[in-house]
C-alpha positions as MATLAB code, in Angstrom:
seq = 'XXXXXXXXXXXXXXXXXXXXXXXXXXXXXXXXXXXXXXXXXXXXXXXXXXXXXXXXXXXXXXXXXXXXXXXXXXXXXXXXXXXXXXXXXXXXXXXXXXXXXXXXXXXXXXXXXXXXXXXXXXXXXXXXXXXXXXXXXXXXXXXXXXXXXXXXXXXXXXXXXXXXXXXXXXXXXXXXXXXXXXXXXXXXXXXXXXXXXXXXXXXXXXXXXXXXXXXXXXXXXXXXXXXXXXXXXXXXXXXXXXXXXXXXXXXXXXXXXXXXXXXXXXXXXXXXXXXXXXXXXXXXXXXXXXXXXXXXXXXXXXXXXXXXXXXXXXXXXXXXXXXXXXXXXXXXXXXXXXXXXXXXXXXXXXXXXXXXXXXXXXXXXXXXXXXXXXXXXXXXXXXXXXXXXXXXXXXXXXXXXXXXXXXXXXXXXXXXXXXXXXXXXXXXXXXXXXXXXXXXXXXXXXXXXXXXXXXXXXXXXXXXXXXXXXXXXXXXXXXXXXXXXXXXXXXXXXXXXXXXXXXXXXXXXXXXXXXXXXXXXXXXXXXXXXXXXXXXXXXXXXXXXXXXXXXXXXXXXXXXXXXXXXXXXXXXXXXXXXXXXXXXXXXXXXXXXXXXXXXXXXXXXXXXXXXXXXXX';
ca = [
      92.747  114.918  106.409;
      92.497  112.289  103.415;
      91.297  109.905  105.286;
      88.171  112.137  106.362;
      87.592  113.568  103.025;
      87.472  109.968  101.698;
      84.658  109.125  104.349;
      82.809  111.834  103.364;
      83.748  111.177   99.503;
      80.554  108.269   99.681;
      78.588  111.932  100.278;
      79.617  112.477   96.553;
      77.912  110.071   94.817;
      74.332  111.641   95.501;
      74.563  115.354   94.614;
      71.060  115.975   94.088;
      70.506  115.252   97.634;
      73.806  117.351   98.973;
      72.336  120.211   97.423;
      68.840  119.667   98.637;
      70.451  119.122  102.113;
      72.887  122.479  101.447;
      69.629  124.740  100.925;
      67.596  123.960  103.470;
      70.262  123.739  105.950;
      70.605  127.648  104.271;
      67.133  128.464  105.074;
      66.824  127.516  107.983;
      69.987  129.310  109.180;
      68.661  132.494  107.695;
      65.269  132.128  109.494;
      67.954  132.268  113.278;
      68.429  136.360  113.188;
      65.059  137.054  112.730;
      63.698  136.747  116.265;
      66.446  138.583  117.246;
      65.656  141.721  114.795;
      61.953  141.679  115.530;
      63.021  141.570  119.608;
      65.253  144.489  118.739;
      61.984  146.404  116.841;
      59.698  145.492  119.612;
      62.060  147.147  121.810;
      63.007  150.362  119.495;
      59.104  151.294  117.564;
      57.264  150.639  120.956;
      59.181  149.909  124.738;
      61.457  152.473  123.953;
      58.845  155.243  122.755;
      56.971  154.150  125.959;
      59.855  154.839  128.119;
      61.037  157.763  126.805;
      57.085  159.369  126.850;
      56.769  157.976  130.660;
      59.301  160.162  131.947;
      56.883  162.882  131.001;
      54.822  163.336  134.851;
      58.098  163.310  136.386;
      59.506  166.366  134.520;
      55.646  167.605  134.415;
      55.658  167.358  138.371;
      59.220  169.301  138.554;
      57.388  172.215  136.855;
      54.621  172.349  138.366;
      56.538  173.118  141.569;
      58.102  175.527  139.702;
      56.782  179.660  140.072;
      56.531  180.016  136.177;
      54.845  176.488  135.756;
      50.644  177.337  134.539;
      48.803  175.089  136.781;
      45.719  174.671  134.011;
      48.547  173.721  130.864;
      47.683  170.463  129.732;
      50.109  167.411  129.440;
      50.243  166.338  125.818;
      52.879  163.647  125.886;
      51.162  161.894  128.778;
      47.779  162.281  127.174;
      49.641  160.485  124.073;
      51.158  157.468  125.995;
      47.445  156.959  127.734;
      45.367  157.818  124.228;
      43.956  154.470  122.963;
      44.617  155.252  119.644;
      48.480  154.930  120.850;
      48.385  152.031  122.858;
      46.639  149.994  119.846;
      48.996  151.312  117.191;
      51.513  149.461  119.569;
      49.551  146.504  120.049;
      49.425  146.312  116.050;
      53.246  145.790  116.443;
      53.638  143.845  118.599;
      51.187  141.530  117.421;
      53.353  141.787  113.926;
      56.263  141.508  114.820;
      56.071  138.494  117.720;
      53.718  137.066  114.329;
      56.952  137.601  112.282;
      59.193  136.077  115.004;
      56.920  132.747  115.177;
      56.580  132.039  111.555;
      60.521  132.584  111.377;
      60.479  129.330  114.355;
      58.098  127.756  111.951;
      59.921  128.307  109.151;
      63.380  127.290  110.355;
      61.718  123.858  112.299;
      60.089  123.535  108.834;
      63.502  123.267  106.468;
      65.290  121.798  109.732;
      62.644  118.734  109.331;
      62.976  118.684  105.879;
      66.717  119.111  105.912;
      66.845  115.980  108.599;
      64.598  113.692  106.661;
      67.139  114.308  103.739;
      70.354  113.697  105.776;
      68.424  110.229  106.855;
      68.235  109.540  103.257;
      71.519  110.466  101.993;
      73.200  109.205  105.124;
      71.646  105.659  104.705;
      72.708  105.691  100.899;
      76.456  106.433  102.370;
      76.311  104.129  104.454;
      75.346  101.372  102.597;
      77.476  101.775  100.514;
      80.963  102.101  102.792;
      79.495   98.168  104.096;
      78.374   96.952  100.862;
      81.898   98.015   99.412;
      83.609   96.460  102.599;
      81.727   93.157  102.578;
      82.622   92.669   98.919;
      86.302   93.834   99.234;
      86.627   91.014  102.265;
      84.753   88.761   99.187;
      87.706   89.191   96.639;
      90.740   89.244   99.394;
      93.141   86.364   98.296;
      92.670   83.595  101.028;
      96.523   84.168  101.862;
      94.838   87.464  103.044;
      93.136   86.248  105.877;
      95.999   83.348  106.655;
      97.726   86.315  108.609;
      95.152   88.332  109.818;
      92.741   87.143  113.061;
      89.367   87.098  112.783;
      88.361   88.501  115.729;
      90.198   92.089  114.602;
      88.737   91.753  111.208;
      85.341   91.500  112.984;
      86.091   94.601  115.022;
      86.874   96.522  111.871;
      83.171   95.667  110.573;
      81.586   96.068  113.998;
      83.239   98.638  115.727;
      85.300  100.833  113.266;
      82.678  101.350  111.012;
      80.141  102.567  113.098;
      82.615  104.882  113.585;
      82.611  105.792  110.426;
      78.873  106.075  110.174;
      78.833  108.030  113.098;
      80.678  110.860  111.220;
      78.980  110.300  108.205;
      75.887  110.833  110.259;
      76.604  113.712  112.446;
      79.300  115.420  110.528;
      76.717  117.118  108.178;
      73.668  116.874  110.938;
      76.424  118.923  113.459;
      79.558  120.411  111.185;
      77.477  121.707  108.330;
      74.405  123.955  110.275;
      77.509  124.844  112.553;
      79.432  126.357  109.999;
      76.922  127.617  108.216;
      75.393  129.055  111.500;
      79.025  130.658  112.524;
      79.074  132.214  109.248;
      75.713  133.644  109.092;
      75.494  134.516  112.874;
      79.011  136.494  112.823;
      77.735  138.608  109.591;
      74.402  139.874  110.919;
      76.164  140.524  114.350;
      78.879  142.551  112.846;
      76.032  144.377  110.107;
      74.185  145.130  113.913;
      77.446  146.695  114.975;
      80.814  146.425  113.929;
      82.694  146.424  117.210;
      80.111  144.194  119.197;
      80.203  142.032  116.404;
      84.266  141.608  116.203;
      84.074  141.481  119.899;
      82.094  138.271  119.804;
      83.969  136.241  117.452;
      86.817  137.318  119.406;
      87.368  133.786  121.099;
      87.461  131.969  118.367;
      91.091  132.218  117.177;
      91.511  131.123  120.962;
      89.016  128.581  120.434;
      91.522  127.032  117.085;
      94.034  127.361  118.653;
      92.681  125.076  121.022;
      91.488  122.668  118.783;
      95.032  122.499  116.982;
      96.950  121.534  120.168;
      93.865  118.913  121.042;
      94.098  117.545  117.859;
      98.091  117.075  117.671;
      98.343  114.394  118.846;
      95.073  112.796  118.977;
      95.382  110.754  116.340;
      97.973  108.070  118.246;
      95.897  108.171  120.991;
      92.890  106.578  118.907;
      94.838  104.548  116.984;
      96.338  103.195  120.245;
      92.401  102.426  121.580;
      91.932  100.930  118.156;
      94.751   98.394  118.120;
      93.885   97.036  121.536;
      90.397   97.060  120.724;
      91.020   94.635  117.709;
      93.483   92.588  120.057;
      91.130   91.997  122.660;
      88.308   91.083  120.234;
      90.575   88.765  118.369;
      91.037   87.236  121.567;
      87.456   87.170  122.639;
      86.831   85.505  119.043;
      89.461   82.935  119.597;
      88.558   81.651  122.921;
      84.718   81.252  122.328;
      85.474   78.812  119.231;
      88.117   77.053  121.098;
      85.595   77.210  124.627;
      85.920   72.948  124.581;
      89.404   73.307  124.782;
      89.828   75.975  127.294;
      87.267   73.584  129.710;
      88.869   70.547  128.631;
      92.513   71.667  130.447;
      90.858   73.860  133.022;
      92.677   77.056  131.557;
      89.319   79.413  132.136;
      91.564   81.014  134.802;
      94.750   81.884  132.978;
      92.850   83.060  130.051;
      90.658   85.353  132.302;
      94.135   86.719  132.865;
      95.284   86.807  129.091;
      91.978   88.517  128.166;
      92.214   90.989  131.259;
      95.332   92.093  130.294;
      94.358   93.734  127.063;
      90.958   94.728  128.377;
      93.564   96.735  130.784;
      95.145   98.205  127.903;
      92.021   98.984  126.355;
      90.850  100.736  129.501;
      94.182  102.920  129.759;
      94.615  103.733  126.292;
      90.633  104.796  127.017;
      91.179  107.127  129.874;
      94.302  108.916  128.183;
      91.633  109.892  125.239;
      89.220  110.929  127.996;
      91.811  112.519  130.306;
      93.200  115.045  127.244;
      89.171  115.805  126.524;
      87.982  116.246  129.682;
      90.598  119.368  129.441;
      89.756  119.881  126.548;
      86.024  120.571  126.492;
      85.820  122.739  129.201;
      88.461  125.407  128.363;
      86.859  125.590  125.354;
      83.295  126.388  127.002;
      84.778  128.613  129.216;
      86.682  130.378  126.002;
      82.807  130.726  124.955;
      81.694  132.072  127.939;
      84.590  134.904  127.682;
      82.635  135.854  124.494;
      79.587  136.442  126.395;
      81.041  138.875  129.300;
      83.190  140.273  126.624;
      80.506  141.973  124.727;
      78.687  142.858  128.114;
      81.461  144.798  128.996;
      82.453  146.559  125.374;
      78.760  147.104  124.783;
      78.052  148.712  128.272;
      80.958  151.211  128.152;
      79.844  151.678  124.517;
      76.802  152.680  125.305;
      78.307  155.150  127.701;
      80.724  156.113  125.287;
      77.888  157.215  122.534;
      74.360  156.883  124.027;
      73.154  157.256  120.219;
      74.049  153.112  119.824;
      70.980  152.360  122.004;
      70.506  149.597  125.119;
      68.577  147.844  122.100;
      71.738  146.612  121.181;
      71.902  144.055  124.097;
      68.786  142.803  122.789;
      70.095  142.223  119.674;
      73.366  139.952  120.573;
      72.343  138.490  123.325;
      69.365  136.760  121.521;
      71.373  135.386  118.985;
      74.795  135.082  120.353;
      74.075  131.435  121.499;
      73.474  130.761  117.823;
      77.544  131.816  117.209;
      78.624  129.338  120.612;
      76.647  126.695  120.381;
      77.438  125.353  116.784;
      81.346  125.760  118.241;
      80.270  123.904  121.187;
      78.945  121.356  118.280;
      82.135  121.692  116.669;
      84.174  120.869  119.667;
      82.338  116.994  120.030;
      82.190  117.027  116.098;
      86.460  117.313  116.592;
      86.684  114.440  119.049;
      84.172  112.151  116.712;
      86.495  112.968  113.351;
      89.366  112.072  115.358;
      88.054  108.786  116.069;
      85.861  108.266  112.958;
      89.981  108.669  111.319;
      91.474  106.188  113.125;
      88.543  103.876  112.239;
      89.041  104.935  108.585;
      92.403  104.304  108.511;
      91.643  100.629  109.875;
      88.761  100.243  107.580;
      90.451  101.626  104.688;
      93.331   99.196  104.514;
      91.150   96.894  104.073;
      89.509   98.127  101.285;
      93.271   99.138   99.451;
      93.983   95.974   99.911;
      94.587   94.482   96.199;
      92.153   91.671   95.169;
      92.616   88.424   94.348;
      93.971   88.093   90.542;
      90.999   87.121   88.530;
      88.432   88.016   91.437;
      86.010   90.141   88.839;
      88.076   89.538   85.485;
      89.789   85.988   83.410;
      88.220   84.317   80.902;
      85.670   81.514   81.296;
      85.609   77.789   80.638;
      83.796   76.837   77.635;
      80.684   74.497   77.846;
      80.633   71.640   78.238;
      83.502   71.011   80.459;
      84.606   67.771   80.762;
      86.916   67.644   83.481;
      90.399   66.491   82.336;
      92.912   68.495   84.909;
      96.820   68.718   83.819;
      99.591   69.265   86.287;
     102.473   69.942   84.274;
     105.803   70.915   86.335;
     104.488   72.827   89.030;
     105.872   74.317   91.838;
     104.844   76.900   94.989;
     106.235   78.644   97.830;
     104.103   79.527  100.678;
     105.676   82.572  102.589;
     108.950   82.330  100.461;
     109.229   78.380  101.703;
     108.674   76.179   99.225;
     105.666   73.592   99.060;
     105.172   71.777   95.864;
     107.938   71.121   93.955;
     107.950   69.480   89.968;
     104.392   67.974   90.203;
     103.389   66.335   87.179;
     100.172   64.254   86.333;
      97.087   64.469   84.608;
      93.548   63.485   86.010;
      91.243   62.179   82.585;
      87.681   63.139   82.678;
      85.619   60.552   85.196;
      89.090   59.676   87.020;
      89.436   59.337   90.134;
      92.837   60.824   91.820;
      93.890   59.770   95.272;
      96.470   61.494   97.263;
      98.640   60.104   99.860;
     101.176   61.319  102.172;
     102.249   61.910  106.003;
     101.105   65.237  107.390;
     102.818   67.833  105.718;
     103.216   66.271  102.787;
     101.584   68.687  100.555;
      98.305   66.972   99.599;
      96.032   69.782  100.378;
      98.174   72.316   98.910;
      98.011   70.718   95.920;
      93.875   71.068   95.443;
      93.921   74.339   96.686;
      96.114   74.970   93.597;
      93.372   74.199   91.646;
      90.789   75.995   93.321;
      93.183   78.628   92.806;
      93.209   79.386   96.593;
      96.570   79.835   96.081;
      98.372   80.842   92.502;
     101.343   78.662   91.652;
     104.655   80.214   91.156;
     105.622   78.372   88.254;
     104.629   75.521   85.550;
     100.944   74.932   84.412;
      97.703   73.787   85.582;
      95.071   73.476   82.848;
      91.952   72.331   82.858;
      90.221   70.977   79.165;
      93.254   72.822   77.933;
      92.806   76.344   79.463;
      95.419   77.635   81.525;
      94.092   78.076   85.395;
      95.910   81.486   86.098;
      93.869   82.769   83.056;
      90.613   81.899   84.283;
      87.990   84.156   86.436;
      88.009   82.417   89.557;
      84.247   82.894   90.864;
      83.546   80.865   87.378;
      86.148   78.700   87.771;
      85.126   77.616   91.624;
      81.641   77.503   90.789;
      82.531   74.104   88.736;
      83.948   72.525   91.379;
      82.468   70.658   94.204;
      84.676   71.251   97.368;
      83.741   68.279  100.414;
      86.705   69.608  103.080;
      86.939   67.778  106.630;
      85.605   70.264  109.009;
      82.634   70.397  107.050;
      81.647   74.069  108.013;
      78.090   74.742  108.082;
      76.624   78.081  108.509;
      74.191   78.919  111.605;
      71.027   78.852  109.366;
      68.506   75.799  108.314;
      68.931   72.558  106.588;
      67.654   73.818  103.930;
      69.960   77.035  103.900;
      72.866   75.110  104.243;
      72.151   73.149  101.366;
      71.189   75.696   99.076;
      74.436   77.094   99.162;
      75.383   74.496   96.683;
      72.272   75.337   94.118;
      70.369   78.617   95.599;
      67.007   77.780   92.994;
      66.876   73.923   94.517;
      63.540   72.706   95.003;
      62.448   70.540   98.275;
      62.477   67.754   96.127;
      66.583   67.833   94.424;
      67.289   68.596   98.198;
      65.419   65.702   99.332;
      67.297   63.634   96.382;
      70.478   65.025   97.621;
      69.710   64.145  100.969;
      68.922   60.555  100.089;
      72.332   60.227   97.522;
      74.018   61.104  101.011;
      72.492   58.981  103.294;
      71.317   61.831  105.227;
      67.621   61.733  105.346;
      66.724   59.604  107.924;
      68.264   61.955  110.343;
      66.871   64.983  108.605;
      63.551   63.244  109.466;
      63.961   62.924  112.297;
      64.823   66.819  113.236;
      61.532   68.872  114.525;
      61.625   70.836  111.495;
      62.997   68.490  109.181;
      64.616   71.072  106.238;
      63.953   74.287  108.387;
      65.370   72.970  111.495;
      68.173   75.046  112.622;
      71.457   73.677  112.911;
      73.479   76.274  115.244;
      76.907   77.733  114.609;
      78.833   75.685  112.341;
      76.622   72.573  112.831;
      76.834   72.303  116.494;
      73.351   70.456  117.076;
      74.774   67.634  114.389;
      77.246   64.979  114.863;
      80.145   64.692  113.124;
      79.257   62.422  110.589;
      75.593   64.149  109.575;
      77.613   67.431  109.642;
      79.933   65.459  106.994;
      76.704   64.038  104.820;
      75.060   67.306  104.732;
      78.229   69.097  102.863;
      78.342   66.057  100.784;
      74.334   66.442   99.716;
      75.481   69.937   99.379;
      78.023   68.972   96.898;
      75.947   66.037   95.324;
      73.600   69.266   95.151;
      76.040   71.584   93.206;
      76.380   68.837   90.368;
      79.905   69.883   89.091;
      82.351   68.155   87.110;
      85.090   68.164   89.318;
      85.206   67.425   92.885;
      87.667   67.746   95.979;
      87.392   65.770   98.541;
      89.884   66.698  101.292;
      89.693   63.847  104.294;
      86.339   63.593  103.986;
      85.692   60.724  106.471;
      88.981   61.616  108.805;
      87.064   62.151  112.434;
      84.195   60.125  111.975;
      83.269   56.501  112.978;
      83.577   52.989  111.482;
      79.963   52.786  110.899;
      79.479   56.237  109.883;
      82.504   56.064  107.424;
      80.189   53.504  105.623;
      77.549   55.809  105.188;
      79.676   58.192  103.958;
      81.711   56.346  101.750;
      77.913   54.817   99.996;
      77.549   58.762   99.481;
      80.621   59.460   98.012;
      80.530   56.765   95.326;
      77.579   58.354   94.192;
      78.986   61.366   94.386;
      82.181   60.293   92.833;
      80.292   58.683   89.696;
      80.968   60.552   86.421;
      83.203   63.193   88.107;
      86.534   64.116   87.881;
      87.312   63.482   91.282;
      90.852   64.643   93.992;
      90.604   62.330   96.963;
      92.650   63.152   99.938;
      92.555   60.273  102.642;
      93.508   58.327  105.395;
      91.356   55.204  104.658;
      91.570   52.696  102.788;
      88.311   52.087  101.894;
      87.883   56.082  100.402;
      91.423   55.241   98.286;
      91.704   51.585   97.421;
      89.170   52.116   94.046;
      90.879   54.996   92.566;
      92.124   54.969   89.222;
      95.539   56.672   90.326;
      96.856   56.448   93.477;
      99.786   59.826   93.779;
     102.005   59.579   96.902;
     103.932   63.028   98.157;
     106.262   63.301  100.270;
     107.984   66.662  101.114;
     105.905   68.393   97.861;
     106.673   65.691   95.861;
     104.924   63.028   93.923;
     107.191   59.826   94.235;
     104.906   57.009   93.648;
     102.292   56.867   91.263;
     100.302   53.831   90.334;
      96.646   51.902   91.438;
      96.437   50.169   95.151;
      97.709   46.905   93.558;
     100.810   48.171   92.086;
     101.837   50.359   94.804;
     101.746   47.756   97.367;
     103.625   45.793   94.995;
     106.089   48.129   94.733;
     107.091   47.732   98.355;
     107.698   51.585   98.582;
     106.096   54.215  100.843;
     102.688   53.425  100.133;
     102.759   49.999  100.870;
     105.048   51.273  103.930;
     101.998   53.466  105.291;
      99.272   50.712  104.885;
     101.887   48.540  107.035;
     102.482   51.435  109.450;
      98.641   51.794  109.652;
      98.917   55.345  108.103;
      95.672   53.745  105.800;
      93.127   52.314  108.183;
      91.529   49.063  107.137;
      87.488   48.499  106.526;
      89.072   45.682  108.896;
      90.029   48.383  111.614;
];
């Protein structure tokens, strides 16, 4: 149960509107016995009085035949019922009271509306809050976070789980609250109308918890189950549409029809078992309802037998209100399955949101302006997963430097940057930057004064000018136009339909490689930081387009502390320092010159080819 009473804990934060909710959901539940009173009247102040005074010529016929009857007496209680003065007096009330009954319909539609157009409200509110909070929880999550997790589960936990959520948000207080409130009114004015009837009625519904308990045992495994499979099959889904080249490219479309069948078959049977236990379920409890009905049919009518003095009006009274009592625990029923579900959602959704942030993701003190740039590695070390990455690195990076890194695959290079993006938080040593110890620092701050170019160059489905923006949201056509040009990117932005507005499809797909690659570097030309990561930044593009690039990047490399991770020569040869890692560490240091003088493992790769040659 704490995981439904935190759902409905986002309810909290808008009392005002819970209470306006509570009372009309209160009036309009006290407007439901009325119809059934004024049937009850109509019945009791005129049918009945009719009834009773038309038996009158029978018994007036029977004495008539009789010796002593006086043929001349006249009939006075048959005069009565036919005297106009009687028939409007009961015209008069029924007119009132069917008058009373309709404004009571009014009334109760009236708070109902009212009630509904507050629930939209408040429900909305909820709502956007549980998504808001979600989105910016999946904001602060350490990247490690997301290392282990798939993306296609993640996505079903925002797209599928909570909707579930909202779904009891929604119709828990549109269904739970008018049916308890409903129960509880319904069950008093039956049991004011009479006692036994009354008891008699609510007498399924211990049958009808019990019910709900054994339903409910084990439910909650059951969803979970449809849950997990769920998320597997979508992660599935999620991988094999971004890797759709691949699957065509080795002809594997039928073996992964098979993978993905496979867990859609466990998402069917884990399905079914939910359905199989409710379609049990829902019926015994409607027939348990139904018992209610016949129940006080057969107590009332031997009753009435019992002690004529109760009245047949007493039929009129339950059994135009009794489906007021069954139908809200009809409600309550589907309102059981949907918190079942809307709990195993919760649970998914909610792990997300206990997840701790990222240190520094809201708090950590900020650089002080101007920053200049100068970046200190001093004995550093980290373990990713309890395996160690980076061992003893030591250099420093002046302000305007640029830093090459070199290594095979593996070697640690981009590890190292994403130390100082604080990606990842070194285990031990220090990283400063102008003096200020990294781990100290708020990281939103921190990353905002860094210009990150990485290799994929990942750009959002959205418009040039979208893209772009990312790196300066206030930019005017005319600094992304500059940008644009310091990239060598605009004469292919002209030459799009839309030039800046022209969409560019999920992560670039309608651009090349190497305009995908100029755009992020316009987009970090854009940004204007003072220190910049470039992480093989011209790796899977062309000869002629690395040229391109490369005229970008000294522009964007001009004045800027600068990380260069390559494979080319061309992007390394003009650094200040040249750092070579092997393993996690840094075992040559030095400019191009000296390190190919040195004979070591730099001058080892360029032989090997590891650096690629303008030449090449």
């Amino acid at each position: 149960m704490n995981t439904i009473r935190r759902i409905f804990s986002y309810y909290g934060r808008y009392p005002k509107l819970a209470f306006a909710q509570l009372l009309c959901a209160i009036l309009m539940t006290a407007m439901l016995p009325i119809f059934s009173e004024m049937s009850g009247r109509v019945y009791t102040d005129v049918i009945a009085n009719y009834a009773d005074k038309n038996t009158t010529p029978k018994i007036t016929t029977t004495a008539e035949n009789t010796p002593n009857s006086s043929e001349n007496e006249p009939n006075s209680a048959q005069t009565h019922i036919h005297s106009e003065e009687y028939k409007t007096e009961s015209k008069q009330k029924v007119l009132v009271y069917t008058l009373v009954a309709l404004a009571s319909f009014f009334a109760r539609d009236f708070f109902n509306c009212l009630r509904i157009l507050i629930n939209n409200v408040f429900e909305q509110k909820a709502i956007f809050d549980l998504r808001s909070e979600l989105y910016s929880k999946l904001q602060r999550l350490p990247l490690k976070w997301f290392d282990s997790r798939r993306t296609g589960d993640i996505m079903t936990r925002v797209a599928e789980d909570v909707p579930s959520m909202e779904r009891l948000l929604i119709d828990g207080v549109e269904q739970g609250l008018i049916a308890i409130l409903q129960i509880i009114g319904i069950s008093a004015f039956l049991i004011w109308k009479d006692p036994i009837l009354g008891v008699t009625a609510l007498a399924p519904i211990p049958f009808l918890l019990i019910g709900a308990t054994l339903y409910s045992r084990n439910a909650r495994d059951r969803h979970r189950e449809v849950k997990r499979y769920t998320g597997e099959m979508n992660a599935l889904l999620s991988d094999n549409i971004a890797g759709v080249n691949q699957i065509k490219s080795y002809a594997a479309e039928a073996d992964e029809l098979v993978r993905f069948n496979k867990l859609s078959n466990k998402v069917r049977t884990a399905t079914l078992r939910v359905m199989r236990y409710w379609a049990i379920y829902s019926p015994s409890m409607s027939f348990a309802n139904s018992v209610g009905y016949t129940l006080v049919l057969g107590v009332g009518g031997w009753r009435i037998i019992s002690d004529p003095s109760i009245g047949t009006e007493i039929y009129l009274y339950f059994f135009t209100i009794m489906w007021a009592l069954y139908e809200p625990i009809t409600k309550l029923h589907g309102l059981n399955q949907m918190a079942l579900a809307s709990k195993a959602a919760g649970e998914r959704v909610f792990e997300i949101l206990d997840t701790e942030d990222e240190l520094h993701a809201d708090e950590g003190a900020l650089l002080p302006k101007p920053i200049h740039g100068e970046v200190a590695f001093n004995d550093v070390s980290f373990s990713y997963d309890d395996i160690p990455t980076l061992h003893n690195i030591s250099f420093t990076a002046a302000p305007g430097q640029t830093i090459a890194l070199v290594g095979s695959t593996g070697a640690g290079k981009s590890t190292l940057v994403n130390l100082i993006t604080r990606f990842y938080e070194y285990d031990s040593g220090s990283i400063t930057i102008d003096g200020h110890e990294l781990n100290t620092l708020n990281k939103p701050e921190l990353r905002s004064n860094i210009a990150y170019v990485t290799q994929d160059s990942f750009l959002f489905n959205g418009s040039v000018r979208e893209n772009l923006q990312l790196g300066k949201r206030d930019a005017t056509d005319e600094e992304l136009w500059r940008a644009l040009d310091a990239a060598n990117a605009t004469p292919f932005i002209k030459e799009l339909p839309n030039l800046l507005d022209t969409n560019v499809g999920e992560r670039g797909v309608k651009l090349s490689g190497g305009e995908k690659q100029r755009l992020s570097i316009a987009r970090a030309l854009l940004k204007d930081q003072p220190i910049l990561i470039l992480d093989e930044a011209t790796a899977s593009v062309d000869s002629k387009t690395e040229k391109l690039i490369q005229s970008a990047l000294d522009n964007l490399l001009n004045t800027r502390t600068a990380f260069v991770i390559a494979h080319r020569l061309s992007t390394i040869q003009n650094a200040d320092i040249i750092h070579v890692l092997d393993h996690g560490r840094i075992i040559e240091s030095g400019t191009h010159d000296e390190l190919c003088a040195l004979g070591g493992k730099y001058a080892a790769l360029s032989r090997q080819s590891f650096l690629n040659s303008d030449a090449q």
